[in-house]
N, C-alpha and C positions, 0 to 999 in steps of 0.2 A: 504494500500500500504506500502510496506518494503524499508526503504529509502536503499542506500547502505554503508556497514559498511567498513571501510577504512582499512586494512589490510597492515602492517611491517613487515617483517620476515626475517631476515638475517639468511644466509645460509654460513657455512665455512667447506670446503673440503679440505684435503690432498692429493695429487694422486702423484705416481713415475713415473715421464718423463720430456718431453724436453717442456718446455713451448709453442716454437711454434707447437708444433703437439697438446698441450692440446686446443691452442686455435685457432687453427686451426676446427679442431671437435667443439669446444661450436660457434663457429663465421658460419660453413653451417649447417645453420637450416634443409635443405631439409633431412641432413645424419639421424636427431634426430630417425626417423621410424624407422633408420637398427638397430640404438646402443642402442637408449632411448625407444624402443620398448611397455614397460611395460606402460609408459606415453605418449609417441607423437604417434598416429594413423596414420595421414597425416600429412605433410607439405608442399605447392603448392606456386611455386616463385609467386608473385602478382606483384611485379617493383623490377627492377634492382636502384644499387647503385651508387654513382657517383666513380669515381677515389680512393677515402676510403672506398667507401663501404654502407655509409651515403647516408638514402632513400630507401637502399634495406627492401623488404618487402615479408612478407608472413602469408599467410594464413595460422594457426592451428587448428589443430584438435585433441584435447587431453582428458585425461581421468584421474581420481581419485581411493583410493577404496570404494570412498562412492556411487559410481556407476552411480555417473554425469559425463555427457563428456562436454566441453567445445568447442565451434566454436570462435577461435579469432585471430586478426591479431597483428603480430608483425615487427616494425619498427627501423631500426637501427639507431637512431637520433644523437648519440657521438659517434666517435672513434677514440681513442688513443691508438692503437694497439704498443704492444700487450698486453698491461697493464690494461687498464682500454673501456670498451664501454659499453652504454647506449642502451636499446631496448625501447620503448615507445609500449603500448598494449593497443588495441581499439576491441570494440566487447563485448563479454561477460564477457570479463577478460578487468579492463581500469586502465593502472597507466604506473607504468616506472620500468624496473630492470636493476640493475647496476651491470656488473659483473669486478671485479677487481683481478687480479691476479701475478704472480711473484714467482720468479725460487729464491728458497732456500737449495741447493745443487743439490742431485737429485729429489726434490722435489717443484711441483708446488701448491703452496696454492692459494686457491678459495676462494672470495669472491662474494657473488649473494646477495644484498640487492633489496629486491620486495617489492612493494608499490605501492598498485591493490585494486581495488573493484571488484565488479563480478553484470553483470547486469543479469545472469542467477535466474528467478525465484525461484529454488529451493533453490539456495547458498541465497538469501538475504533473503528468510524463516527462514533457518537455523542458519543463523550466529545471528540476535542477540542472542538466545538462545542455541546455538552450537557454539561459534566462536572456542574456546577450539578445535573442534572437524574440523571445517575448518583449522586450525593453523595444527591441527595433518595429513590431507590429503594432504597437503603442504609438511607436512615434511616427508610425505611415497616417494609422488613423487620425492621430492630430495634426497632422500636417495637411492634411485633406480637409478637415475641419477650418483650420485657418484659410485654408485657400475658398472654404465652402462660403465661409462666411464676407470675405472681403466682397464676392464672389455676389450674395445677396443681399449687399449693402450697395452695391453697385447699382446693381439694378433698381432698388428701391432709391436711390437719388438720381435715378435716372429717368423715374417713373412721372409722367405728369399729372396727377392726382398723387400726389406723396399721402398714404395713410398713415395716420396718425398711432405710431407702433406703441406707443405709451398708453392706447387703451387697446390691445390687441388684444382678443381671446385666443385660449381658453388659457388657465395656469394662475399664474400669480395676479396679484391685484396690479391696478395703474399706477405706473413710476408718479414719483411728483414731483 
């Protein structure tokens, strides 16, 4: 039996826009299929949030290029919008990611610190003797992620009826 190996990975992104529409996008999971395509497969509301948003929950269904998909839920447990919230993940994927961010001119820097195990058999095969190679299927997916998102930030400023991403459903409540 493969115990599970504990995985750290900070992740830091640059992207041009207006922080509430960056975290508008990273904060409704359900959008991840339209924009983060390459990585999120499905994402299915499971429970609503209180007044913060804190308790909203969903089910994922995502993928790698080492050609695992991943079944697992995520929980929004802290948030201090629109700066800092916490997801908790239970399922195949089990830890917590912290994503932290903040508007430095036109530009919002991302931070995503992950700190996950994976109860998928295949991943705790591989990792002790691949973790190298788990660490690198992490960093395709977020790298895709960052590209996703410049990607539908683009478009939405390019858009002529610009919506108003600050009251976007469904998920957390409206930035202020």
């Amino acid at each position: 039996m493969f115990s599970p190996i504990p995985f750290r990975i900070i992740t830091d992104w640059r992207v041009k826009g207006r922080l509430t529409d960056v975290v508008r996008l990273l904060t409704t999971p359900e959008t991840f299929p339209i924009w983060w395509s390459d990585v999120y497969l499905a994402v299915r509301p499971v429970a609503p949030g209180d007044a913060r948003g804190v308790g909203h929950t969903v089910a994922i269904r995502s993928r790698g290029w080492l050609g695992y998909r991943l079944h697992w839920n995520a929980r929004l447990i802290e948030a201090d919008l629109p700066h800092r919230w916490v997801i908790e993940a239970t399922g195949e994927v089990k830890g917590r990611g912290t994503w932290r961010l903040r508007q430095a001119g036109d530009v919002v820097e991302i931070e995503f610190d992950w700190q996950v195990t994976s109860s998928n058999p295949l991943v705790r095969r591989l990792t002790p003797l691949f973790g190298w190679l788990m660490r690198a299927n992490h960093n395709w997916a977020m790298t895709r992620g960052e590209t996703a998102l410049k990607d539908a930030l683009a478009k939405l400023y390019r858009a002529k009826n610009l919506p108003d991403l600050a009251a976007y459903p469904p998920g957390l409540p409206a930035i202020q």
